[in-house]
C-alpha positions as CSV (number, residue, x, y, z in Angstrom):
1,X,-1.4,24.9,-17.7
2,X,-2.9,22.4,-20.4
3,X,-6.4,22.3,-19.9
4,X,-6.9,19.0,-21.2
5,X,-4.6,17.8,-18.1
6,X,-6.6,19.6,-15.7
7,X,-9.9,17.4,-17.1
8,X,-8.1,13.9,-16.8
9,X,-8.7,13.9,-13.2
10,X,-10.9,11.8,-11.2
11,X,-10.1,9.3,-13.4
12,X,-13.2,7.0,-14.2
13,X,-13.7,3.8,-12.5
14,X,-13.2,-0.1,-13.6
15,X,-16.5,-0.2,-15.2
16,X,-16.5,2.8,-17.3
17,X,-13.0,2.9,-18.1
18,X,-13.8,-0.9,-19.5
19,X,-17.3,0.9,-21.1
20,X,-14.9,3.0,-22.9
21,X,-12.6,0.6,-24.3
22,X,-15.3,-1.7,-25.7
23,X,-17.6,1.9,-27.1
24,X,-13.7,2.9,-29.1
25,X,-13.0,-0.9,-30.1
26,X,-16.4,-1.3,-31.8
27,X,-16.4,2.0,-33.9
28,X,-12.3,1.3,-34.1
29,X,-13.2,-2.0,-36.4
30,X,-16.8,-0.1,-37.5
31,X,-14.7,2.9,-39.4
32,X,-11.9,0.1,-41.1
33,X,-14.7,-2.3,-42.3
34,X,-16.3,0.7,-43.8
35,X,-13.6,2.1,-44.8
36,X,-12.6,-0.7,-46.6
37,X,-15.6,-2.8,-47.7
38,X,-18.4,0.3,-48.2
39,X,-20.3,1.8,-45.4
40,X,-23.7,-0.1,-47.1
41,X,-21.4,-3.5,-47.3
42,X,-20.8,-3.8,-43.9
43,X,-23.3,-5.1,-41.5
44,X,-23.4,-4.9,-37.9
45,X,-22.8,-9.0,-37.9
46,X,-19.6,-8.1,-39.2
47,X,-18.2,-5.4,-37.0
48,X,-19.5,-7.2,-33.8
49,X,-17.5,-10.3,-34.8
50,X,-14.5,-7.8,-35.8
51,X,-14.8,-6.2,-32.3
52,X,-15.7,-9.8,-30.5
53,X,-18.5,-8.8,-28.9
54,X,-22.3,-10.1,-29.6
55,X,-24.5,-8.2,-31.5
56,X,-26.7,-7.2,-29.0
57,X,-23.7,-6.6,-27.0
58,X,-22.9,-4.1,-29.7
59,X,-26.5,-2.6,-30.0
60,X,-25.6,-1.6,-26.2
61,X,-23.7,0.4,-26.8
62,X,-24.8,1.9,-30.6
63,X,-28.6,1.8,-31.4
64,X,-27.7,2.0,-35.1
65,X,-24.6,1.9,-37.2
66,X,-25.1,5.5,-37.9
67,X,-24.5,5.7,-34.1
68,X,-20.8,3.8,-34.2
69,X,-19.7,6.8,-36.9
70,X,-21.4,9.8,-35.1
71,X,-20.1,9.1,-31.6
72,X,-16.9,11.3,-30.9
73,X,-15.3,10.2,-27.9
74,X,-12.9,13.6,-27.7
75,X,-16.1,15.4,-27.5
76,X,-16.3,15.8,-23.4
77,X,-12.4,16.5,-23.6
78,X,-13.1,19.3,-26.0
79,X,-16.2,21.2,-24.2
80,X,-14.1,20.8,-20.7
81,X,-10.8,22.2,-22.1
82,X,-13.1,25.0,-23.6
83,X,-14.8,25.6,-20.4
84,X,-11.1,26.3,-18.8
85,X,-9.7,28.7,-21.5
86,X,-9.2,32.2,-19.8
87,X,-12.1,34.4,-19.8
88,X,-10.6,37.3,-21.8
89,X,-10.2,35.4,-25.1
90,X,-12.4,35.7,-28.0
91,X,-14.4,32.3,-28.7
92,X,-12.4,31.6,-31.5
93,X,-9.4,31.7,-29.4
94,X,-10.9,30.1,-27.1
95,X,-11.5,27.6,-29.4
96,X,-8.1,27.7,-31.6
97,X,-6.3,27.2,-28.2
98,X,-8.2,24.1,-27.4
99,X,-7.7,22.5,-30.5
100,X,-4.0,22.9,-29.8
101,X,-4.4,21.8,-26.8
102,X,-6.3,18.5,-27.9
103,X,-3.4,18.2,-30.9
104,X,-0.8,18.2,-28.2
105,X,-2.1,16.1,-25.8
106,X,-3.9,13.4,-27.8
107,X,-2.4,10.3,-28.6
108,X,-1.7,10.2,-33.1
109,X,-3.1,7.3,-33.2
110,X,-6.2,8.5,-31.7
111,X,-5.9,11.5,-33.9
112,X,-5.5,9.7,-36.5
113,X,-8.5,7.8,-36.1
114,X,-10.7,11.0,-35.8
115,X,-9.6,12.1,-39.1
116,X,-10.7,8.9,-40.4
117,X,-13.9,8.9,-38.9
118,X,-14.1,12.9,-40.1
119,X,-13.3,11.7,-43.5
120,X,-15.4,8.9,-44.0
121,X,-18.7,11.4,-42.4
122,X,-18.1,13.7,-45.0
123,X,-17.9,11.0,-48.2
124,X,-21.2,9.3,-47.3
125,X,-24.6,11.4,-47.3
126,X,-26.2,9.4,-44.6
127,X,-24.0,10.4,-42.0
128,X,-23.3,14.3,-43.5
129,X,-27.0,14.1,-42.4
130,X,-26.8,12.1,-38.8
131,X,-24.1,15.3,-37.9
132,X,-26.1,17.9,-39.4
133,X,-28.9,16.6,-37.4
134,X,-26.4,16.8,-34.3
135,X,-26.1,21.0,-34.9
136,X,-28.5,21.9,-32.0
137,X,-26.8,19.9,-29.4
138,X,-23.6,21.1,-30.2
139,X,-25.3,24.1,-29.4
140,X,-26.2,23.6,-26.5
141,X,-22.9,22.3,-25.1
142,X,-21.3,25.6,-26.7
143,X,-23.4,27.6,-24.8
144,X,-23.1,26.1,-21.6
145,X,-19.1,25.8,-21.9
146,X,-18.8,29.5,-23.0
147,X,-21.5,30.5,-20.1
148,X,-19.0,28.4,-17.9
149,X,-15.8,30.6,-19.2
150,X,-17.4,34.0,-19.7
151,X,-19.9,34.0,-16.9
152,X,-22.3,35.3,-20.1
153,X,-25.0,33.1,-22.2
154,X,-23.9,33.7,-26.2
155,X,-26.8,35.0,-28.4
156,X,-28.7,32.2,-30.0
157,X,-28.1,33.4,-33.6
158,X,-24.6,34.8,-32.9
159,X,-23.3,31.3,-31.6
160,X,-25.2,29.3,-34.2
161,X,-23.0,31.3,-37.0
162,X,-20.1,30.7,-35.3
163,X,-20.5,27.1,-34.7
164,X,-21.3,27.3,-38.2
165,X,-17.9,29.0,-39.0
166,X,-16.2,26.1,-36.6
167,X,-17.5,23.4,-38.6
168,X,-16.8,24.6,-41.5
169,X,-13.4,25.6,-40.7
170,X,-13.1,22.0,-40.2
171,X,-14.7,20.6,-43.0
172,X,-12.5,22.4,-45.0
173,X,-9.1,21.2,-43.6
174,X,-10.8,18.0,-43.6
175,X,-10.6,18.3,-47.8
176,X,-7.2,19.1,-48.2
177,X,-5.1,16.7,-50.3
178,X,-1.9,15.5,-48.4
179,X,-0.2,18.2,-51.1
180,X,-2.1,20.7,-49.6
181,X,-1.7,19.9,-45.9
182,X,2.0,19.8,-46.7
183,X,1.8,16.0,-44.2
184,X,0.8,18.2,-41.2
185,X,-3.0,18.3,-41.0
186,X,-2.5,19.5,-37.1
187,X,-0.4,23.1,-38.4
188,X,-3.2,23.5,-41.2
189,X,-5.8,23.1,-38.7
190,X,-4.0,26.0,-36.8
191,X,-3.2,27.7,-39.7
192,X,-7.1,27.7,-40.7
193,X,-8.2,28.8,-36.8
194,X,-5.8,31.7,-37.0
195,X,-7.5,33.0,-40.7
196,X,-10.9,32.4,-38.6
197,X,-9.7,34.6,-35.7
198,X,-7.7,37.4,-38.0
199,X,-10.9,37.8,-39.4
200,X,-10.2,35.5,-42.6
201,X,-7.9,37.8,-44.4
202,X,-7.4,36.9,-48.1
């Protein structure tokens, strides 16, 4: 059974479902604006207007515009489908099989939105930083969704390499060219998962 289907139940209420459509509309026109116009170029005047909400409506929700970029809204999906991967797998096919999961069962456009978001983190320095600074909580939630799968707490220094590995596994699909990624970013991301869990043969 797809994890991420086991997770989509109880579905949030009014409120928060309403919460969560303002949070993705904001950092929807947050990530084109800066896409287009420059991350520095854009004000938060000009997103809320984009989004058609008031500013302070908008600081609501994101204290900073660091905030609208850093916020992954897949994040709770991912931790919850990790926390459901059978016991017996190693993490990183724990982890390879979630991401599949999450490829399969994710809307593209929604997909498509996180690799923009990826990309745009990883071209501006500011925001490398913000995510670097967000290490130790990822952390934390790794730890408490593999304790959750395993029944066992990971070693501090044996989980920080491999979130280490994880990210960088990512980052690393996230630089392909188009050429490289031969169109399909979600079979590269798969392909680069499976040289992670073989042990990355060369």
């Amino acid at each position: 059974m797809n994890a991420l289907r086991e997770v989509d139940q109880p579905r949030p209420g009014l409120r928060e479902r309403k919460k969560a459509k303002t949070r993705a509309l904001i950092q929807e026109h947050a990530i084109r604006l800066f896409s287009t116009q420059g991350y520095e170029e854009t004000t938060v005047e000009q997103i809320a207007e984009a989004a058609e909400v008031s500013p302070s409506t908008l600081f609501r929700y994101f204290p900073t515009k660091i905030d609208i970029v850093r916020y992954d809204s897949l994040d709770p999906l991912v931790f919850e489908a990790y926390r459901a991967q059978p016991a017996e797998l190693s993490p990183i096919g724990a982890a390879r099989r979630t991401l599949r999961e999450m490829l399969d069962a994710v809307p593209a456009q929604v997909l498509a939105a996180q690799w923009e978001r990826a990309r745009l983190i990883l071209a501006i320095p500011e925001l490398r930083a913000a995510v670097l600074d967000d290490t130790h909580q990822v952390e934390g939630l790794f730890a408490d969704a593999e304790a959750a799968r395993t029944g066992r707490r990971p070693d501090p220094f044996s989980l920080r390499i491999l979130v280490g590995a994880l990210a960088g596994t990512v980052t690393a699909v996230l630089q392909c060219s188009p050429e490289d990624a031969v169109g399909d970013y979600a079979a590269v991301m798969d392909r680069a998962f499976a040289l992670l869990e073989a042990g990355l043969p060369l």
